[in-house]
C-alpha positions in Angstrom: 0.0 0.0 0.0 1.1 3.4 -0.3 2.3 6.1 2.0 -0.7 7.6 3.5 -0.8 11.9 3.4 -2.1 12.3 6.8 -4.1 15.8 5.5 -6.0 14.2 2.9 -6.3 10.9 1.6 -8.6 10.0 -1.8 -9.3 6.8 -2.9 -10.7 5.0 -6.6 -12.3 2.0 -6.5 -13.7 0.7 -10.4 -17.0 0.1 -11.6 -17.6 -3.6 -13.1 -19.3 -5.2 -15.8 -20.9 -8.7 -15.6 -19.8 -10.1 -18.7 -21.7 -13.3 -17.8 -23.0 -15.3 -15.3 -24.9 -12.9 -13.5 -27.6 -14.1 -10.4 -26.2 -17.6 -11.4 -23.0 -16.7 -9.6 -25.1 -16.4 -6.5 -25.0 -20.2 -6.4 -21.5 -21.1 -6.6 -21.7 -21.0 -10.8 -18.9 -19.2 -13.0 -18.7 -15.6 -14.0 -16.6 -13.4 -15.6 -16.4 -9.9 -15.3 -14.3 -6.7 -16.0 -13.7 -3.5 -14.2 -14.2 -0.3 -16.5 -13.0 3.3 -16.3 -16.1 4.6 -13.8 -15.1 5.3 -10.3 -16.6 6.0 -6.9 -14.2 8.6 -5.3 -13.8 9.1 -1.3 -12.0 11.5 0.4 -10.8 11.5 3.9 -9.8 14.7 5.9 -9.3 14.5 9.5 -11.6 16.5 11.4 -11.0 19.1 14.4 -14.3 17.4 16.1 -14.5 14.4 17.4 -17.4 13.6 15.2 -17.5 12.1 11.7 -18.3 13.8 8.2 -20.4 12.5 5.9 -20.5 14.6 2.3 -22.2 12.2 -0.4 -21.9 14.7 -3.8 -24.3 12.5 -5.9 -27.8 12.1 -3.8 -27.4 15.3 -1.9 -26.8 14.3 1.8 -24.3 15.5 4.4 -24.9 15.1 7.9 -22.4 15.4 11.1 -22.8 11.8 13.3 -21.3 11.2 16.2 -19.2 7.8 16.7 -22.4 6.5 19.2 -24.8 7.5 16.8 -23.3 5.3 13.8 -22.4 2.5 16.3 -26.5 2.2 17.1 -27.5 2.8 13.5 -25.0 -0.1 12.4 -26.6 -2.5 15.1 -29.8 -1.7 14.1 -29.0 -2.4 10.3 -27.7 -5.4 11.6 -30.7 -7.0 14.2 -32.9 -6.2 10.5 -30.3 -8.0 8.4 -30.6 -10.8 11.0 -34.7 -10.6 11.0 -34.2 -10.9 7.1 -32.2 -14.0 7.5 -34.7 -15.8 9.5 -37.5 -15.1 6.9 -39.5 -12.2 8.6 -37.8 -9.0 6.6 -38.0 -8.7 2.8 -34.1 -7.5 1.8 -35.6 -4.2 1.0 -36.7 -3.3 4.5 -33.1 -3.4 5.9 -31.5 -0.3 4.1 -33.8 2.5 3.3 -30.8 5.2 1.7 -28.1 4.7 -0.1 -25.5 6.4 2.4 -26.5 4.3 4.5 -24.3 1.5 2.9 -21.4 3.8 3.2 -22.5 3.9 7.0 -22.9 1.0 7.9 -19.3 0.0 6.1 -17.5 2.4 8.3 -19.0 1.1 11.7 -18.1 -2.9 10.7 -14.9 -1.8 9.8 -14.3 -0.3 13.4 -16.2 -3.1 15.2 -14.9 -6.1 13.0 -11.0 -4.7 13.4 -11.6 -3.3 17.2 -10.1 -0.4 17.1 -11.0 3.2 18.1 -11.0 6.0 16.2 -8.2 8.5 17.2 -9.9 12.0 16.0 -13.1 13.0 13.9 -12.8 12.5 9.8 -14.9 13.8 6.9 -15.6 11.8 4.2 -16.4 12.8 0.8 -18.0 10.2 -1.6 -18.8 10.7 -5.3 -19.2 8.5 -8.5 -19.5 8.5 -11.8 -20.7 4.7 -12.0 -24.5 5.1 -12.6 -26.7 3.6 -8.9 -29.0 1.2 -9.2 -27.6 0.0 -12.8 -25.9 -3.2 -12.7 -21.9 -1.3 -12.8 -21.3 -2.3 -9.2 -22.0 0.9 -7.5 -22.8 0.2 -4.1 -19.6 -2.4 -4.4 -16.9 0.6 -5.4 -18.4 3.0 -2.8 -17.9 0.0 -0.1 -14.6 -0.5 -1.3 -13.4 3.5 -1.6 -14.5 4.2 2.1 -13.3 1.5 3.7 -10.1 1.6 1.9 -9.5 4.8 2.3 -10.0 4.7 6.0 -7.4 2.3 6.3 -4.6 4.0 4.1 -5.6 7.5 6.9 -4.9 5.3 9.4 -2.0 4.1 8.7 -3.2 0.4 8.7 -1.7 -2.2 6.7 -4.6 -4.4 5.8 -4.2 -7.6 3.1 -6.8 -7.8 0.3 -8.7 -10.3 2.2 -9.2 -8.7 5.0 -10.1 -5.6 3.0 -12.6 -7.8 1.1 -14.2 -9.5 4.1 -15.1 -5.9 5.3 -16.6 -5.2 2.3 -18.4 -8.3 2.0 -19.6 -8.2 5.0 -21.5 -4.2 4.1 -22.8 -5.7 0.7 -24.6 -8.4 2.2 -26.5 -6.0 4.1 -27.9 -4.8 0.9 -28.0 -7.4 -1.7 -29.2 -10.5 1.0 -26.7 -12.9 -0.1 -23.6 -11.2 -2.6 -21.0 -13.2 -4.4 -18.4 -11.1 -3.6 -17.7 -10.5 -7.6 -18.6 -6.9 -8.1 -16.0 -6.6 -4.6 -13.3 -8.9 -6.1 -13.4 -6.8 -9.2 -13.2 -3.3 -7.8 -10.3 -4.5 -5.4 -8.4 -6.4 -8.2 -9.1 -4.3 -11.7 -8.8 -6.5 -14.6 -10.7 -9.1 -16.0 -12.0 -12.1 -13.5 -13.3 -15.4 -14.1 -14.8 -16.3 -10.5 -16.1 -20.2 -10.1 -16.8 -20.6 -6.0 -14.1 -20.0 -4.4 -11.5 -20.1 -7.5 -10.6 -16.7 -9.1 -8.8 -16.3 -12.3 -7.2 -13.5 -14.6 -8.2 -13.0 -17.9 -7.3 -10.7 -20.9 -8.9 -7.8 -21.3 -11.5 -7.7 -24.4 -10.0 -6.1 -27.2 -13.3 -5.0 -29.0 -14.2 -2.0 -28.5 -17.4 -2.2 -25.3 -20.5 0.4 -25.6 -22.8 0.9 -22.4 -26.4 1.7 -23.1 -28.0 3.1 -19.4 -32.0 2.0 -19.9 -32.9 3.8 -16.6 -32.7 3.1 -13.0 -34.9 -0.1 -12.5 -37.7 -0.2 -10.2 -36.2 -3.0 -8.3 -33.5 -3.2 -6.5 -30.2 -6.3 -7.1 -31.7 -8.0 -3.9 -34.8 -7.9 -4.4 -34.3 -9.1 -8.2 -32.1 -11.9 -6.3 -35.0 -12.6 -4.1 -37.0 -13.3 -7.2 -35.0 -15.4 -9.2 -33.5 -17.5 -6.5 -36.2 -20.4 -6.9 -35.2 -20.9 -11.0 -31.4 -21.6 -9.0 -32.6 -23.6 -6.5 -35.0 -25.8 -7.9 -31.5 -26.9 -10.4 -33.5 -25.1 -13.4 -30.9 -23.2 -15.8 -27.7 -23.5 -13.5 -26.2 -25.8 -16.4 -27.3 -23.7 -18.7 -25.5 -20.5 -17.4 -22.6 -22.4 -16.6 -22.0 -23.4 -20.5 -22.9 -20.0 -21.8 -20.2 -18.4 -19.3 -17.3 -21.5 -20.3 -18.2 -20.6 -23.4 -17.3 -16.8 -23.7 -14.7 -17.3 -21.3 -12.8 -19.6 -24.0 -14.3 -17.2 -26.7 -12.1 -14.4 -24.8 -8.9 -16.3 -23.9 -8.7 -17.1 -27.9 -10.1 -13.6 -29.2 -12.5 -15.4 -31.1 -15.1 -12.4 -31.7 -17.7 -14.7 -33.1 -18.0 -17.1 -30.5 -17.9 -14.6 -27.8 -20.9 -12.4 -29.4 -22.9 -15.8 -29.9 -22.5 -16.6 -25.9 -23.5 -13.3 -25.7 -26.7 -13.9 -27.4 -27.4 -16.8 -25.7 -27.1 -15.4 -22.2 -29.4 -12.6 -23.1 -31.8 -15.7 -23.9 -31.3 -17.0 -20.6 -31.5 -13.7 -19.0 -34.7 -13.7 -20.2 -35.9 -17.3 -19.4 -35.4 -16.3 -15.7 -37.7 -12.8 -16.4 -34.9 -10.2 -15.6 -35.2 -8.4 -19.0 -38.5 -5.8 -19.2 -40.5 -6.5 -22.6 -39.3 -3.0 -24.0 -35.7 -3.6 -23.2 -36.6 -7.0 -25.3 -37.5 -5.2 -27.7 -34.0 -3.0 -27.8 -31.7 -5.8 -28.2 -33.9 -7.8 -30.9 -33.4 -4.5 -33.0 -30.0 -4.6 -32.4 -29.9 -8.2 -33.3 -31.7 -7.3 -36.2 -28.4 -5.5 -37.7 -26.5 -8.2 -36.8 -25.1 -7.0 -33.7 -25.5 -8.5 -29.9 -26.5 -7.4 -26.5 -27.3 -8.4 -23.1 -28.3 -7.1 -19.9 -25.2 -6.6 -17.4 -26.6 -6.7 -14.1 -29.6 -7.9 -12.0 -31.8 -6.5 -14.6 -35.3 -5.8 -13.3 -38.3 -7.9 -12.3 -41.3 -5.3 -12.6 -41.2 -1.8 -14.9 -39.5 -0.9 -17.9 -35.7 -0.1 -17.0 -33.1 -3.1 -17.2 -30.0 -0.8 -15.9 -26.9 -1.2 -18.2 -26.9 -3.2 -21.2 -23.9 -4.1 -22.9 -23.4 -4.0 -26.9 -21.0 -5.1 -29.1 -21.1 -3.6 -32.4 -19.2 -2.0 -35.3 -22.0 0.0 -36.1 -21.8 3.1 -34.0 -24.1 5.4 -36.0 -26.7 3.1 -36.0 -26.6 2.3 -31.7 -26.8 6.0 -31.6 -30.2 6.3 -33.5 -32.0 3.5 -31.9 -30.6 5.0 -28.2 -32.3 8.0 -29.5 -35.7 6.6 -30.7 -35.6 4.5 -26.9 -34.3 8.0 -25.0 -31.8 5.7 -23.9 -28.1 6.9 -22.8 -24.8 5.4 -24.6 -22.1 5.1 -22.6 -18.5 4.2 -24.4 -16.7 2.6 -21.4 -12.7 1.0 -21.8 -11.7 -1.8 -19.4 -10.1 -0.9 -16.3 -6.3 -3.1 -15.4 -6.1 -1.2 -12.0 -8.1 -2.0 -8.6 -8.5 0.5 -5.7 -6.4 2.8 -5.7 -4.9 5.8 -3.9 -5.7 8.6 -6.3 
């Protein structure tokens, strides 16, 4: 890790795309997926008070909360977690705002390491990864604080232990998380995940456009919630599995072809397992109309219109512009990201 600068400390932590294997990798099925070149940003001053800053640019909030006061509202978050666990909470009821994520990261990462903070901080958050959208949002900001607070500090912390932290925050909000969209914004790169193995891969060479459909009207857990009896029951785990093996080989041997046919196919599945919204259907059959392909790269949505991200490959430019237009949907040119967190 790098020298801290005791006055100010700022932090990047990537953005992700699910290439494939998305809810399936829940379940202990392979993924792969790739940082990109959209970062949540936090910055640590040390503060005169003894009380800590919270500045969140992006929803507006910024509040002063004393060390007690987060201590309760991280227990709290926690006994509702717990609740959720034993059947009685839906996911949604256990974080209302989404600073509280940020929150609740900085009070396990206090009680989990017992240690006591030696003098009031501010921390600024901001991002330029889209919420709510499938680019691993709420897993960069997790990442940014917490790693942040350990470079002010002075604390030398491995990767694990960082990621443990931060897994530990993200199941708060998604239920159950993989730990992918954490693995990728610690690492950088390209990752295929299968359980508990976790390998490299090249970085995709074709050039990657980001459509944003909207903000969907349900969140990653509860989407998670819905889907989880297609995994369970042993319906499509197979299938996922293949498509994912599949583009994974497609991308070791830069085969373009094969890799834009697995993408197909997991769009299909995506689908199958009613993550896509019909008008978001209706998107990437016109794109598939021109030859091109397209899947949703995230939870996708279970009620409403918006699907979040969806990623297209295409050599067609003009053409993804116009029908963006006619959807009043936002392109989004993205490049892969090599680098993890970093100090900034």
């Amino acid at each position: 890790m790098q020298t801290p600068n005791p006055s100010c400390m700022t932090v990047l932590a990537p953005g992700k795309l699910i290439l494939s294997g998305e809810h399936a990798v829940v379940y202990g099925n392979p993924a792969l997926a790739l940082a990109v070149n959209r970062y949540a940003t936090a910055s640590i001053t040390r503060e005169l008070s003894s009380r800590i800053a919270f500045d969140f640019a992006d929803l507006p909030y910024r509040r002063h909360l004393s060390f007690s006061t987060l201590r309760r509202m991280k227990d709290k978050i926690k006994r509702k977690y717990h609740q959720f666990k034993e059947g009685h909470f839906s996911i949604r009821e256990v974080l209302h705002k989404p600073f509280e994520l940020a929150q609740v990261a900085f009070g396990l990462f206090f009680e989990t390491l017992n240690i006591t903070l030696p003098h009031g901080m501010k921390i600024y958050v901001k991002s330029d990864i889209p919420m709510g959208c499938g680019m691993g949002s709420s897993a960069a900001t997790i990442i940014s604080v917490i790693y942040a607070i350990a470079q002010h500090l002075h604390l030398d912390l491995s990767t694990e232990t960082l990621f443990h932290l931060a897994l530990a925050a993200e199941n708060l909000q998604h239920g159950q998380s993989s730990g992918l969209d954490l693995r990728v914004s610690l690492q950088g790169g390209c990752i295929y995940m299968h359980g508990d193995t976790m390998e490299t891969r090249p970085l995709p060479s074709m050039p990657l456009y980001l459509v944003n459909t909207g903000t969907p009207a349900t969140s990653t857990g509860h989407c998670v919630e819905k889907v989880a009896p297609y995994f369970r029951s042993g319906l499509f785990a197979d299938d996922f599995a293949t498509v994912t093996n599949k583009m994974d080989a497609a991308l070791q041997q830069a085969c373009t072809t094969t890799l834009k046919t697995a993408i197909q196919d997991n769009h299909r599945l995506l689908v199958d397992i009613e993550v896509v919204p019909q008008c978001v259907q209706q998107f990437i059959a016109q794109i598939e109309a021109g030859g091109d392909v397209a899947k949703v790269c995230g939870a996708g949505a279970v009620v409403g219109d918006q699907a979040g991200i969806v990623l297209v490959i295409t050599e067609d430019i003009d053409r993804l512009t116009a029908l963006c237009a006619e959807y009043q949907y936002t392109l989004m040119p993205v490049l892969p990201e090599s680098r993890g967190v970093h100090v900034g």
